[in-house]
MARVEXVEX-285059 format. One record per residue (C-alpha): residue number from 0; x, y, z; residue in three letters. Coordinates in nm, 3 decimals. Example, Ala and Ser with C-alpha at 12.3 -4.5 7.8 and 13.67 -1.06 7.14 Angstrom:
% MARVEXVEX-285059
ATOM num      xx      yy      zz residu
ATOM   0   1.230  -0.450   0.780    ALA
ATOM   1   1.367  -0.106   0.714    SER
END
This chain:
% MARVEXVEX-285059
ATOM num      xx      yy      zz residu
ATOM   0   0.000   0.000   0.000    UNK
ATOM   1   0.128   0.314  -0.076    UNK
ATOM   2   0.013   0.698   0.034    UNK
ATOM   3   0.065   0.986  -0.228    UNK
ATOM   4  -0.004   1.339  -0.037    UNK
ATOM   5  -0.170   1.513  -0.274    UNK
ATOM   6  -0.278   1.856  -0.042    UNK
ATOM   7  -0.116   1.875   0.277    UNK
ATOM   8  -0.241   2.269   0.325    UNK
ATOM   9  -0.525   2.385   0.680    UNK
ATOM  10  -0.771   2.535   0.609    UNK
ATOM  11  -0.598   2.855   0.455    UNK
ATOM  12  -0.405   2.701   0.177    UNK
ATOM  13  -0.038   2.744   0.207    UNK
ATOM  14   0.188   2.908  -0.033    UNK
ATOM  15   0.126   2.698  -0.382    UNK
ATOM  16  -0.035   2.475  -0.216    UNK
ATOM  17  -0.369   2.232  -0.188    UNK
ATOM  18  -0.587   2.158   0.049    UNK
ATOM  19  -0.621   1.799   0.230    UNK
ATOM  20  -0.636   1.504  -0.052    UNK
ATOM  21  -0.445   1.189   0.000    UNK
ATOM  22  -0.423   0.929  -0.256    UNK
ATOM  23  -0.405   0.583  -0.083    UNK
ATOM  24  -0.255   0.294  -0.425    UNK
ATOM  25  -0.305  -0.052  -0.367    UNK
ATOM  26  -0.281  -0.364  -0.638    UNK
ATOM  27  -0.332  -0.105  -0.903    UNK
ATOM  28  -0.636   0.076  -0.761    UNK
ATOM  29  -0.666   0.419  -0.617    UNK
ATOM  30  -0.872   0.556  -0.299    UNK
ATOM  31  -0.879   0.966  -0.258    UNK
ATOM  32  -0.940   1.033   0.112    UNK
ATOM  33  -1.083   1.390   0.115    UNK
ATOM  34  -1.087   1.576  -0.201    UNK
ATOM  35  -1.050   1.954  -0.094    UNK
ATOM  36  -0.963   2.318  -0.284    UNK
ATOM  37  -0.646   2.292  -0.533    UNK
ATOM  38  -0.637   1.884  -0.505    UNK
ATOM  39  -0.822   1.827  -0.869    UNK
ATOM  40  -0.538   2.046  -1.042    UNK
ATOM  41  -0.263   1.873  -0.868    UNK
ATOM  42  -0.429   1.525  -0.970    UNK
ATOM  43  -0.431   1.662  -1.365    UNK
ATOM  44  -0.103   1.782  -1.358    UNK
ATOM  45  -0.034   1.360  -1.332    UNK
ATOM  46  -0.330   1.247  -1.642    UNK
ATOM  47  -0.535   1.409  -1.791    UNK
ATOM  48  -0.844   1.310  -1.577    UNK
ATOM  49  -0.846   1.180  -1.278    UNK
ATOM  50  -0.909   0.779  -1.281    UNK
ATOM  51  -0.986   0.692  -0.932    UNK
ATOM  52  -1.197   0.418  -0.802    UNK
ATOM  53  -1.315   0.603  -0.521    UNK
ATOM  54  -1.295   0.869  -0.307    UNK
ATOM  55  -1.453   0.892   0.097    UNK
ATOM  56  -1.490   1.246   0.243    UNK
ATOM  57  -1.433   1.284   0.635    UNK
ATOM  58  -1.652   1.560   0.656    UNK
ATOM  59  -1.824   1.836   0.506    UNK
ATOM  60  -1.585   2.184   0.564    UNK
ATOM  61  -1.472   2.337   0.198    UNK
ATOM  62  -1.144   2.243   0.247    UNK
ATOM  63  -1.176   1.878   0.281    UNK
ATOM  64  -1.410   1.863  -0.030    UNK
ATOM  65  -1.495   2.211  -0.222    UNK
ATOM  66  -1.307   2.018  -0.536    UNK
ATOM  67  -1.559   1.810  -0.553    UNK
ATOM  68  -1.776   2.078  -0.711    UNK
ATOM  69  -1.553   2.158  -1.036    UNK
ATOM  70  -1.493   1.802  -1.031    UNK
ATOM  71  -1.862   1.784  -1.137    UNK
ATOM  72  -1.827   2.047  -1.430    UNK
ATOM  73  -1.544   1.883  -1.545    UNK
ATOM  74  -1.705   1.564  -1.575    UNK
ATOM  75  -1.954   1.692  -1.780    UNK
ATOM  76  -1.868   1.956  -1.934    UNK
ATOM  77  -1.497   1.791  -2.057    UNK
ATOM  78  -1.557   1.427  -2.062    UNK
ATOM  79  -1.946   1.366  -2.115    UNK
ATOM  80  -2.164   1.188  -1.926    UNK
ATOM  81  -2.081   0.821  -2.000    UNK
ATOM  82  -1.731   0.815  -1.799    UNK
ATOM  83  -1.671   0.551  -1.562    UNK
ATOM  84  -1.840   0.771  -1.217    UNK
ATOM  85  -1.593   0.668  -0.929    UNK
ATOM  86  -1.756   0.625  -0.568    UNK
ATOM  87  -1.802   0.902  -0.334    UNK
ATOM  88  -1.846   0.765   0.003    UNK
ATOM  89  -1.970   1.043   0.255    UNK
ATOM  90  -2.178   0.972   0.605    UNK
ATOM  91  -2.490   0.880   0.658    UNK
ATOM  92  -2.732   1.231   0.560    UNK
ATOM  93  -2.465   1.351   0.336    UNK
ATOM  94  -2.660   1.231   0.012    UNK
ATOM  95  -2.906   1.506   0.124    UNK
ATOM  96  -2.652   1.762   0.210    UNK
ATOM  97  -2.534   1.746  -0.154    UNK
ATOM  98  -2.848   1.692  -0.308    UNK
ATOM  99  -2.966   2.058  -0.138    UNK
ATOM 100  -2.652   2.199  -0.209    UNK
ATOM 101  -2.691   2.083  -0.584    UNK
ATOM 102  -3.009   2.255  -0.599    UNK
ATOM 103  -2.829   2.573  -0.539    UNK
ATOM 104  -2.516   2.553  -0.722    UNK
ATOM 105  -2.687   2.373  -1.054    UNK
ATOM 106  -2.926   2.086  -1.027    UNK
ATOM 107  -3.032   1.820  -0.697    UNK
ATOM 108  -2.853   1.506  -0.871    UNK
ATOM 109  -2.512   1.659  -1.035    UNK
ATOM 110  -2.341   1.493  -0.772    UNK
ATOM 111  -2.489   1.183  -0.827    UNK
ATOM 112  -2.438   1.195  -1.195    UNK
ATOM 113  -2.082   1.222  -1.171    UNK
ATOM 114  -2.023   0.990  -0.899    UNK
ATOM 115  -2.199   0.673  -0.735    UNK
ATOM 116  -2.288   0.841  -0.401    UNK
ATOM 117  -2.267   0.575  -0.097    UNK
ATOM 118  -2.293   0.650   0.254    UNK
ATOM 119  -2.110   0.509   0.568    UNK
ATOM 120  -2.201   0.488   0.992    UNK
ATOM 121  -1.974   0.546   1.200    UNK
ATOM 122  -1.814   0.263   1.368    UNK
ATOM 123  -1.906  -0.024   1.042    UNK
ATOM 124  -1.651  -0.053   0.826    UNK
ATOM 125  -1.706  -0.077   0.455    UNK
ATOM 126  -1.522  -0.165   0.107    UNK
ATOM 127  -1.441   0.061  -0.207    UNK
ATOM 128  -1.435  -0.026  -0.507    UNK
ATOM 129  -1.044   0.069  -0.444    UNK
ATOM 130  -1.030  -0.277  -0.272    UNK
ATOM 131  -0.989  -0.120   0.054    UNK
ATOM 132  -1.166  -0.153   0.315    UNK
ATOM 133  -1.223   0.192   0.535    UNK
ATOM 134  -1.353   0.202   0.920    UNK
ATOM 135  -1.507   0.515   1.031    UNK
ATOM 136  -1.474   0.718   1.335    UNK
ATOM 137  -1.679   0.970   1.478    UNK
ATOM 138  -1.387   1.256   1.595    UNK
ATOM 139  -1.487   1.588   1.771    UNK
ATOM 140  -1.469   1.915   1.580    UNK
ATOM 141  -1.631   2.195   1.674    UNK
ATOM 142  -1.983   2.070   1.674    UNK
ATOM 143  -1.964   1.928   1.311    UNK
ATOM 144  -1.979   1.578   1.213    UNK
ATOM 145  -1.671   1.471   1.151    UNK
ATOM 146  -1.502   1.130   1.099    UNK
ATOM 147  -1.177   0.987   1.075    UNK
ATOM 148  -1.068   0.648   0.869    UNK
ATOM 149  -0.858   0.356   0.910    UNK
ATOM 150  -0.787   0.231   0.597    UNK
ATOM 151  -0.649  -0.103   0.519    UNK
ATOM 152  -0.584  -0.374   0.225    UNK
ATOM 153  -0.574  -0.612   0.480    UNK
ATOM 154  -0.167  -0.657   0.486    UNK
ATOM 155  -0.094  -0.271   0.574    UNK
ATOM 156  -0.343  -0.032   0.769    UNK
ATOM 157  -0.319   0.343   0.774    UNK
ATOM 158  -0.526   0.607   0.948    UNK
ATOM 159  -0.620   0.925   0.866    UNK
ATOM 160  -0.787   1.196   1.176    UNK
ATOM 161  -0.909   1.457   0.905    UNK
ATOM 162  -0.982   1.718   1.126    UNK
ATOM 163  -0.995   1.666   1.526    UNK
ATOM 164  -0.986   1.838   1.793    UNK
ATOM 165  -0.832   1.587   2.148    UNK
ATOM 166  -0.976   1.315   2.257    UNK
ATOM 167  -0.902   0.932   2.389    UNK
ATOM 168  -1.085   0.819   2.039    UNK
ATOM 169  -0.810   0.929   1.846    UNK
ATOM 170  -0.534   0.655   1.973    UNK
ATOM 171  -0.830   0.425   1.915    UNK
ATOM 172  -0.819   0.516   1.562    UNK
ATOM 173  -0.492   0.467   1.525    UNK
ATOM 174  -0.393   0.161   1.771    UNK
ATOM 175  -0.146  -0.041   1.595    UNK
ATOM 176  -0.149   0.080   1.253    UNK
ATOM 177   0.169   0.121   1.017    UNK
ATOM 178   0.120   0.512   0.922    UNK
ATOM 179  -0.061   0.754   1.153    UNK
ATOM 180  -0.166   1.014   0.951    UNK
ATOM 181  -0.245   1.315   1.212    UNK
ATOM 182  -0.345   1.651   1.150    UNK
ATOM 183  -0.170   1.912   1.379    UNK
ATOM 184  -0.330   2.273   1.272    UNK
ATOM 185  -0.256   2.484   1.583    UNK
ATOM 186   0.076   2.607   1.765    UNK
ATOM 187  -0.152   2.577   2.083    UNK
ATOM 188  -0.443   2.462   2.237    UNK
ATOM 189  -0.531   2.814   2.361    UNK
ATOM 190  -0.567   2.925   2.006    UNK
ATOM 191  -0.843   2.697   1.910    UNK
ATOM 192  -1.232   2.787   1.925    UNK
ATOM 193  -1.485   2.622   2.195    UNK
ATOM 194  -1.556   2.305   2.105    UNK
ATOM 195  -1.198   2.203   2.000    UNK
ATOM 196  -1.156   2.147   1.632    UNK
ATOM 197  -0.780   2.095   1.611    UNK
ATOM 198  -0.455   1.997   1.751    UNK
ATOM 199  -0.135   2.124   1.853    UNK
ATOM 200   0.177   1.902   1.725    UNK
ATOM 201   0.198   1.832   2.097    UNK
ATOM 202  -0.155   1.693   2.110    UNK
ATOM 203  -0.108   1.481   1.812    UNK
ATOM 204   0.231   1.341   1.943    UNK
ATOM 205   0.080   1.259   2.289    UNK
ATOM 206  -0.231   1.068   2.039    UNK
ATOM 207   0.028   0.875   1.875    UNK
ATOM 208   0.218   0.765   2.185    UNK
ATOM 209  -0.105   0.627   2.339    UNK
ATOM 210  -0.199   0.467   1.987    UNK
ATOM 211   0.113   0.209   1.931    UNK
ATOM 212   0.134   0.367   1.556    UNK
ATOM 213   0.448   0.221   1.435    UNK
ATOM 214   0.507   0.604   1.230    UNK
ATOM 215   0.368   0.912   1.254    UNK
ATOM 216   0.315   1.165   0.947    UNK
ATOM 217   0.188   1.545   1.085    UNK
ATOM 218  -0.042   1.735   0.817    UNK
ATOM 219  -0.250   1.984   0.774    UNK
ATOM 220   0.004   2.186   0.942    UNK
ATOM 221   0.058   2.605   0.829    UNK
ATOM 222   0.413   2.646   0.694    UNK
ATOM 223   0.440   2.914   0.991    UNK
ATOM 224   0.488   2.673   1.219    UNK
ATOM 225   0.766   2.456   1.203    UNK
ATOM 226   0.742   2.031   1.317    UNK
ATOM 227   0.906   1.928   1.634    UNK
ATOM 228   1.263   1.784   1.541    UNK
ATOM 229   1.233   1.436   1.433    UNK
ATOM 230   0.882   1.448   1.315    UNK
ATOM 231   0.763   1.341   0.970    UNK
ATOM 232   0.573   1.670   0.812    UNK
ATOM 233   0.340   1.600   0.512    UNK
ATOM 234   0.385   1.795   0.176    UNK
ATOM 235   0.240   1.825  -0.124    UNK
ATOM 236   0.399   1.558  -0.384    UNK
ATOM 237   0.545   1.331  -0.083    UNK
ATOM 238   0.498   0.962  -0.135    UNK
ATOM 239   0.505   0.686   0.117    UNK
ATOM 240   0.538   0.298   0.130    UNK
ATOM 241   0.332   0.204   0.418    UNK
END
């Protein structure tokens, strides 16, 4: 299994950069975990169009999927309408959320004409047409729904917070896996909002010391702020064997 870190950026994009999209490769087939602002250029500038098998959003703020939106023009407007549609896997109610937010933006079903829309609950695990199989986790952040995924093709496992903000669940995520995937957005705690949303790099190190993660990758991380020394920091382009 291999992880290609397509947009590293927060939620401000960083200098050139994209926002969160990580390509997870296994046996010749291709899971997108998140799909935000910047990541459908960055996936061009490899093919032409995008050939993925299937692509699962953590949760619904812009910069963890607003690409999904020209992703729809360019699928029709580009390619026509009889393309190979990968899956988009979001939770359970997000069908609706797009369908409303199609009705605003163009038509109710222009998502699900350029995808096959499936939905996952928290804590059951499902299988992509990627031929991985993805267990979500309900995470807190701020008071949105919000999930992270352990992904695995059954002979490596990675996992992947999205956003969080602390809590005990997020070792659980992560217990044992070969590549912790950890978003660290904030110098400090004390600059966060109430709820939590995010972590310091301190909060996601103490996660990953309680998880047993065998290697820890920090993202979604503003270039202001350096990683502590010794600490694996995501950026765009960087590839993985996990």
């Amino acid at each position: 299994m291999r992880l290609i870190v397509i947009g590293s950026s927060p939620a401000w994009p960083n200098a050139g950069g994209a926002h969160s999209g990580y390509v997870v490769e296994s046996e010749g087939k291709r899971l997108l975990l998140d799909c935000g602002p910047g990541v459908l250029g960055r996936l061009r500038e490899a093919e032409a169009w995008p050939s993925l098998d299937a692509i699962a959003i953590t949760h619904f703020h812009l910069d963890h999927w607003g690409d999904l939106v020209p992703w729809v023009w360019g699928s029709f407007y580009r390619r026509g309408h009889d393309d190979l549609r990968p899956e988009l896997w979001v939770y359970r109610g997000g069908r609706l959320f797009l369908e409303e937010l199609g009705s605003r933006l163009g038509f109710p079903d222009m998502f699900e004409r350029t995808f096959t829309v499936k939905e996952y609950d928290g804590g059951e695990a499902f299988s992509t047409a990627a031929g991985l199989e993805v267990l979500p986790l309900r995470l807190p952040h701020y008071r949105l729904e919000t999930y992270g995924f352990r992904v695995t093709n059954g002979r490596a496992t990675l996992a992947y917070t999205g956003d969080t903000g602390p809590s005990d669940r997020i070792a659980d995520l992560a217990r044992d896996v070969d590549l912790f995937v950890c978003e660290a957005t904030l110098e400090t705690g004390e600059a966060d909002g109430e709820p939590r949303g995010h972590l310091s790099a301190e909060e996601a190190l103490d996660a990953y010391a309680a998880s047993g993660a065998r290697r820890l990758l920090l993202t979604h991380r503003p270039s202001e702020l350096d990683a502590p020394d010794g600490v694996d920091l995501a950026y765009d382009g960087m590839e993985l064997d996990v």
